[in-house]
Structures are given as C-alpha cells and as structure tokens.
C-alpha positions in Angstrom: 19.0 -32.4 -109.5 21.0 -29.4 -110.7 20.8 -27.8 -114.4 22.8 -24.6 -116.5 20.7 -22.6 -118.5 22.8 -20.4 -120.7 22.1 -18.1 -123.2 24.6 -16.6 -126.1 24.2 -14.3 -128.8 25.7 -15.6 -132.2 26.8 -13.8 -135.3 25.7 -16.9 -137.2 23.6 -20.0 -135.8 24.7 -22.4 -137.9 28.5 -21.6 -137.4 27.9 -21.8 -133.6 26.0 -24.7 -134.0 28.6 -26.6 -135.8 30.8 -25.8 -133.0 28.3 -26.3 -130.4 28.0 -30.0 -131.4 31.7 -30.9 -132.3 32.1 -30.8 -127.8 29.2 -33.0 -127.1 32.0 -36.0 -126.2 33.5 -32.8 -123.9 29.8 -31.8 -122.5 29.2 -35.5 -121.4 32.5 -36.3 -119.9 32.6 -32.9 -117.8 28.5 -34.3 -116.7 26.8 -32.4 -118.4 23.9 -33.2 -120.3 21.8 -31.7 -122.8 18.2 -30.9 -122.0 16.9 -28.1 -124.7 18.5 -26.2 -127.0 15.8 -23.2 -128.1 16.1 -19.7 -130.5 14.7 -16.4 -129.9 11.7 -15.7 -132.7 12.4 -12.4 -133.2 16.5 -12.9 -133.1 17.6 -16.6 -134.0 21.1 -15.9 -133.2 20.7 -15.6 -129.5 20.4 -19.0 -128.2 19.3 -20.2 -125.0 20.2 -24.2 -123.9 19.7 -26.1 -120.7 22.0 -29.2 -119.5 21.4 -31.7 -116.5 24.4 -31.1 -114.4 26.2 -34.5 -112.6 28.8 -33.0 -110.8 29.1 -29.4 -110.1 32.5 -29.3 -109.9 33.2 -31.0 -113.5 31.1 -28.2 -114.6 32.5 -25.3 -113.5 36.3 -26.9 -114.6 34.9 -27.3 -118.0 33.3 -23.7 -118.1 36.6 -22.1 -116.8 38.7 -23.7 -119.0 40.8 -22.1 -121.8 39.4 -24.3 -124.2 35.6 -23.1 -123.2 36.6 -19.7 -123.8 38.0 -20.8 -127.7 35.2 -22.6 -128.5 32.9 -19.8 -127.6 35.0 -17.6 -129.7 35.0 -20.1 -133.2 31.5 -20.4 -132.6 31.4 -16.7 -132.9 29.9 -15.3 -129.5 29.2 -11.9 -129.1 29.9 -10.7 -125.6 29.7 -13.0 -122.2 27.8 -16.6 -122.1 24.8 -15.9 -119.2 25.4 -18.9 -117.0 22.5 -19.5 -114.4 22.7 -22.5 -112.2 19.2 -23.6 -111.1 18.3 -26.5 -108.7 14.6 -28.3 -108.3 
C-alpha cells in the first residue's frame, strides 16, 4: 500500500481548511484518500495530512496540476507543500 504525507504552513487554518475540503470530490477521483489530518501544538497553522494513495500516477497528475498549485495559493500556503511518498 502506498501513502502522501505532506505538510504546509498556513497563514490561517481555517481559510486553508475551507479550501482543503471544497477538493475532497478532486482528492477521491485522483485515488487519493484521506488518512489523518493533524496540527502542530506549538504552531497550528503548519499542517501535516496523510492520504492512502490508489494509483500513483493519478497522484502525481493531480499534484502537478495548475489547479493544485491555485488551490494551494487560496488556501494561503506559505512556501512549498513537503510531499513524502512512503510505502509499507
């Protein structure tokens, strides 16, 4: 089984958050799922989510995408998304 664990710093959670959830239909259809979604104690706005990953290739087509880029920037992310790709 494959997984993404990413992890963004926000300017504001609940913006991102808003934005976050308006793709679900978008993280589904590309295969991926959504595992955990956690926030940093000290600093809430850095974020740090897991999805089960169906088909790599969807995946990396949805995270290259224009659109990914736009949503990362009305969700208000500061600097790059840290992708990892981890396997069991």
């Amino acid at each position: 089984m494959h997984y993404m664990l990413c992890k963004n710093k926000v300017a504001d959670y609940a913006k991102w958050r808003q934005v976050f959830d308006s793709h679900a239909k978008a993280h589904r259809e590309s295969g991926l799922h959504l595992l955990h979604l956690l926030r940093e104690m000290d600093d809430p706005n850095t974020i740090v989510f897991m999805f089960k990953v169906d088909d790599m290739d969807k995946v990396q087509a949805f995270i290259n995408a224009p659109e990914a880029a736009e949503g990362a920037k009305q969700g208000g992310v500061i600097g790059q998304t840290e992708v990892t790709f981890l396997t069991d």
